[in-house]
N, C-alpha and C positions, 0 to 999 in steps of 0.2 A: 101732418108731416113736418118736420124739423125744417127751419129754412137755408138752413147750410146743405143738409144733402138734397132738397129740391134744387139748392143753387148747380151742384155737381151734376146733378141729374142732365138739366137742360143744357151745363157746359158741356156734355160729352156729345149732345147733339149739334154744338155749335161747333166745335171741332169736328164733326164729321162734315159739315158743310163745309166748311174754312178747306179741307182736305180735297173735298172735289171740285172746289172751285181752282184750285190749282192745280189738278190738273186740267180743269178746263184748258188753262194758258199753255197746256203744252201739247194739247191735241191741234188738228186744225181747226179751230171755231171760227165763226162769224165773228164780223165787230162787233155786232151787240153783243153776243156772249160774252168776246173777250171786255168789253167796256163794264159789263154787269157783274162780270165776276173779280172786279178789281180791287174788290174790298179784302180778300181773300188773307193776305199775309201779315194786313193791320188787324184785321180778328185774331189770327193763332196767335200773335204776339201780345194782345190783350190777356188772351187766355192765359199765354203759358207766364205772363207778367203777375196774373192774380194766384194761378195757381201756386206758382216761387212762391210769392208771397206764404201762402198755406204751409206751405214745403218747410218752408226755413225758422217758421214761426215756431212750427212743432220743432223741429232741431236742435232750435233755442231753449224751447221748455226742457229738453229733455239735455242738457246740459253740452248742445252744439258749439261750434265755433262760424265765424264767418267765411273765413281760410278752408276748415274743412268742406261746408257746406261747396263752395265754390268748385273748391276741386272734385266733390262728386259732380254735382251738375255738370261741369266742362266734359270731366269721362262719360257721364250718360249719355251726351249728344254724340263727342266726339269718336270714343273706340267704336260703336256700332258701324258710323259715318266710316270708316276707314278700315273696317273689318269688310263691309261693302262694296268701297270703291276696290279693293282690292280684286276682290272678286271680281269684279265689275271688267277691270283693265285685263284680267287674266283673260277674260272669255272676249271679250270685243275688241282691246285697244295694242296690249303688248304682243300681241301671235300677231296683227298688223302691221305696226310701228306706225301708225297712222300721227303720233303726236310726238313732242320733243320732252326732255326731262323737265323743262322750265311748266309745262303741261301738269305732267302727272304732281309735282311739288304744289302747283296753285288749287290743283285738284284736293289735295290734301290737306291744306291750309284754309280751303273751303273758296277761297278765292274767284271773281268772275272770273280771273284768267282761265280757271280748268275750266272742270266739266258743269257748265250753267246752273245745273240743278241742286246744287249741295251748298250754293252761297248764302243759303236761308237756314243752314246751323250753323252760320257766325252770327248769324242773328239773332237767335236765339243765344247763342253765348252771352252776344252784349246783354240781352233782357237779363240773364243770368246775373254778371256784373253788379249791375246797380240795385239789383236787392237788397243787398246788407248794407250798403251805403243808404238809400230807402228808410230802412228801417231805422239807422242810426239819426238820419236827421229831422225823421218824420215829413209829413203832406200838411203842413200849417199854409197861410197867407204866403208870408214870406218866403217860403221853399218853392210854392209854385210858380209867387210871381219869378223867382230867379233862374229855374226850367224854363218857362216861357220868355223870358229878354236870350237866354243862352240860345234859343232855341231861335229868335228873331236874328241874332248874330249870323245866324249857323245860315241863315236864308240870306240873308246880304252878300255874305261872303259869298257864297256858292254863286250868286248874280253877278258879284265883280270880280269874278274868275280868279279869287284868291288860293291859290296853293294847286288849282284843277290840274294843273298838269302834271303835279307827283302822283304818281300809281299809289304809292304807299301810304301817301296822306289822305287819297282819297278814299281808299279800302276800309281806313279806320276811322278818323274824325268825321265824313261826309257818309257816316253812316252809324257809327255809333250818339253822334247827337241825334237824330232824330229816330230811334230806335227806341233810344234812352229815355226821349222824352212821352214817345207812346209808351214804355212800359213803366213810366210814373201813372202815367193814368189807368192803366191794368191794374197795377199796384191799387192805386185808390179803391177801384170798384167796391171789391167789398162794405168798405164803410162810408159810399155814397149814400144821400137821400135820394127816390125818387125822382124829388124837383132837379136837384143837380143834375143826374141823368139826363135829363130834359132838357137843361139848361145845355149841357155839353153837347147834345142832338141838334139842337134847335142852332148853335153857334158855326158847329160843326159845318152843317149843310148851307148855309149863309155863307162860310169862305168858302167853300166849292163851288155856290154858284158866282162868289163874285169871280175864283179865279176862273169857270168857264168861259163867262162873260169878257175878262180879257186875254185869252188864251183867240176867243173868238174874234174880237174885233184889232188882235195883233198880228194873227195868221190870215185871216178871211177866211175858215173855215174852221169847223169842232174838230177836236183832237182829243182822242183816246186818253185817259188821265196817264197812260205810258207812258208819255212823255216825260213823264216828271216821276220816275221811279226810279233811276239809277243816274243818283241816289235821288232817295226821296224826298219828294217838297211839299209845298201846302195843297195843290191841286191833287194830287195821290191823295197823299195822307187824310186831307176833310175827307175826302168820299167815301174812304174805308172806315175811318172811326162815325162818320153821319149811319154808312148802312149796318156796323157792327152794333152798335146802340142803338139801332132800331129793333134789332133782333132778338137784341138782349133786353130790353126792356118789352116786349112782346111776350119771348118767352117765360121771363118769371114771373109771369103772371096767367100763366097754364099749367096745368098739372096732365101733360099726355100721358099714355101710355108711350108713346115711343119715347120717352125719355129711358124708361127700364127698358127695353128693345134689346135683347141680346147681342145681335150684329151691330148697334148702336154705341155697345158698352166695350165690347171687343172693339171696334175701330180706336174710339177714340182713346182706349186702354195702349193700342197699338200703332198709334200713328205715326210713328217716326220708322219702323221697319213696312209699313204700305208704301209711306212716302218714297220708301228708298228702291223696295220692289216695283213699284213704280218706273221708276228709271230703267230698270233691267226691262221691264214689259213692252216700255218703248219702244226699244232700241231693237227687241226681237219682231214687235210688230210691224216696226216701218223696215224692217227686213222682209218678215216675209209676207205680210198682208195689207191691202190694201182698201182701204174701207171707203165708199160712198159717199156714207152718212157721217159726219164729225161725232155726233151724238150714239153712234154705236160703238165707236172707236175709246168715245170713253167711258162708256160702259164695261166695254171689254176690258182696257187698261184696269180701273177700280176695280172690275170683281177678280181679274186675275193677280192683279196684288194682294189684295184682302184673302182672296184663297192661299196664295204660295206663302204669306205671314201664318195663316192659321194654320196650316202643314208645319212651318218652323217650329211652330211652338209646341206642339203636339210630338217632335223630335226633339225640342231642348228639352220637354218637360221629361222625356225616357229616359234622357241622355246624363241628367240631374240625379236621377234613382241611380244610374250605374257610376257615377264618377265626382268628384267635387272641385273639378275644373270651374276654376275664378272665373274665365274667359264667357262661359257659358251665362254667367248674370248681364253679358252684354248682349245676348242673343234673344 
């Protein structure tokens, strides 16, 4: 088998985990759950960091621009994201008036200020960004050491509460550095050695347990790598790139069958409208059901988005033979 589509193979199963593990975070789980599944947002952002990379390469072959490139990538997160919330506010928020305009604006904007869950496609935006920058200046010595000092900055500052108090500066810089700098090393993937792999695992997991270690003897007690997520620092960030590199170097070097997995290939084909179905399932469930078990709850959540997507598509795909509505490529 070719080792590029062995590569994609096993990436569509790692995006289906990256997928439930968030929503782990938004059912009621236990701390270890929530602790265990924290890797979650540093995996997709790897992924969709190597995948760009694939994306833009071919673009480029085939006589792309950086600008053009860009601007689809931004539409492909963005119109579906906003074609959804809209929906979204229609059925639960505007027949309420539960929230103010400064709300539904940050909602759209992707912003923590709105609705929680949609602030991980400006994240994905930034991975987007620094692609074609990426590509222009390549992954030498030089270029990494200067990611990682920017990146060493970008943690100072944040400790001596430089600039913390702008909304606006923190929404952007105190999150596109270190987004930027995970989706340089997504970028890499591809034309890593094994060793390096290993090397970046093995580093990785050394500053997570050093920052445990003084997370532990600063507070007197363990703390959730939560703590250090918005925005993100080095205690987050090691534990999600130590567990996403373990995964990743595990699985290419099996050949499952679940990597062709049909439901396997559909998720991760469609994981940006689960995730967003998602959010609707929520907010219907803690309406009207009450679950026990945390772990039925997100059972329930994943299969009933994974189903109301494969309905969708099964209605965009009829809806394509009757008409050549633009809007429908976002669906």
């Amino acid at each position: 088998m070719d080792n590029a589509i062995k590569r994609i193979e096993f990436i569509d199963l790692l995006k289906v985990i990256g997928l439930i593990g968030i929503m782990t975070a938004h059912v009621e789980s236990p701390e270890w759950a929530l602790m265990a599944r924290a890797f979650d947002v540093q995996l997709m952002v790897l992924i969709s960091a190597l995948l760009a990379r694939k994306s833009y390469e071919r673009r480029l072959s085939k006589g792309g621009s950086a600008g053009l490139y860009i601007i689809q990538r931004v539409l492909r997160l963005a119109v579906p994201t906003w074609i959804f919330l809209t929906f979204y506010f229609c059925i639960f928020a505007f027949f309420k008036g539960e929230h103010d305009l400064t709300y539904y604006l940050s909602s759209y904007l992707f912003s923590l200020y709105g609705i929680a869950y949609v602030w991980i496609i400006l994240i994905y935006i930034y991975a987007a960004l620094v692609i074609p920058l990426y590509q222009k200046i390549g992954t030498g010595p030089a270029v990494t050491v200067s990611i990682a000092v920017i990146y060493v900055i970008y943690e100072l500052m944040f400790r001596f509460g430089v600039l913390t108090d702008s909304k606006l500066f923190v929404n952007t810089f105190y999150y596109f550095i270190p987004y930027a700098a995970l989706s340089f090393i997504g970028y890499c993937l591809p034309s890593m050695t094994k060793k390096t792999k290993c090397i970046i695992t093995a580093a990785s997991a050394l500053v997570f347990a050093t920052c445990a270690l003084y997370v532990r003897f600063s507070t007197g007690r363990f703390e959730r790598v939560s703590i250090a997520t918005f925005p993100p620092r080095a205690y987050y960030l090691s534990y999600g790139i130590f567990i996403a590199f373990v995964l990743y170097l595990i699985f290419e070097n099996f050949d499952l069958k679940i990597y062709r997995c049909a439901p396997v290939v559909f998720i991760s084909k469609n994981s940006l409208w689960i995730y967003l179905w998602h959010i609707f399932t929520l907010a219907v469930f803690n309406k009207t059901f009450l679950f026990d078990f945390w772990y039925l709850e997100l059972l329930a959540v994943f299969v009933s988005a994974t189903f109301t997507t494969y309905i969708q598509t099964i209605v965009v795909s009829f809806l394509k033979k009757k008409t050549s509505l633009k809007i429908l490529n976002y669906l």
